[in-house]
N, C-alpha and C positions, 0 to 999 in steps of 0.2 A: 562339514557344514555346506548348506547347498549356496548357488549366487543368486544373486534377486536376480528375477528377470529383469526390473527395470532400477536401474541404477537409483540412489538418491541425489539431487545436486548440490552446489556447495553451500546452500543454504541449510538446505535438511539437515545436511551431515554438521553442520555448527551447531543446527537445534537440538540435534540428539545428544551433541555434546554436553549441549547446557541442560535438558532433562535430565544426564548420568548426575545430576545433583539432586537434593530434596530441599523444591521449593517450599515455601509457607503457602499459607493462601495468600496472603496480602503483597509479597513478590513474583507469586505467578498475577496475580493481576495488575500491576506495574509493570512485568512485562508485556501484558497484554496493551495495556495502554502505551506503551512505548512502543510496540510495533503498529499499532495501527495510526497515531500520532505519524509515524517515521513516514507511513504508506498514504496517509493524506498528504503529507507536507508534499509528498513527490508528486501526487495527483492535482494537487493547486498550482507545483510548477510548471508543469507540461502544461497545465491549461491557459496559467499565465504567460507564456513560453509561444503558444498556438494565438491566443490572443493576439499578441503583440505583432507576431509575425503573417497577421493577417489582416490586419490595420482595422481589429475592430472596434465600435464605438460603443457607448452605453446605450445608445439607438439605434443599434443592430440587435440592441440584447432584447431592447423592449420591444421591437418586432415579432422576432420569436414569440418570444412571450403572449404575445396577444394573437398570433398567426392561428387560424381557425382549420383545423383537423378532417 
């Protein structure tokens, strides 16, 4: 058997894991929803995370917001 050229990481290599099963449809889409659930929740924390750590206000948001392009 030949080597992949580029490795998988340890994510992949769990995910392969879990496809050597036969999902249904209705648990391959619960896990869909569970990993992108899983990948917001992380992306709201960094942002709340950056936020915080940059002392910004709801009138900094609204700036943005309205700042002309």
């Amino acid at each position: 058997m030949s080597t992949l050229k580029y490795p998988l990481n340890n994510a992949q290599i769990e995910l392969m894991k879990l496809f050597g099963t036969d999902l249904s449809s209705k648990d391959l889409k619960d896990m869909k929803q569970l990993l992108s659930k899983f990948f917001a929740d992380k992306a709201i924390k960094a942002a709340d995370d950056l936020w915080d750590n940059k002392g910004l206000t709801n009138d900094d948001m609204d700036k943005w917001l309205n700042e002309k392009q």
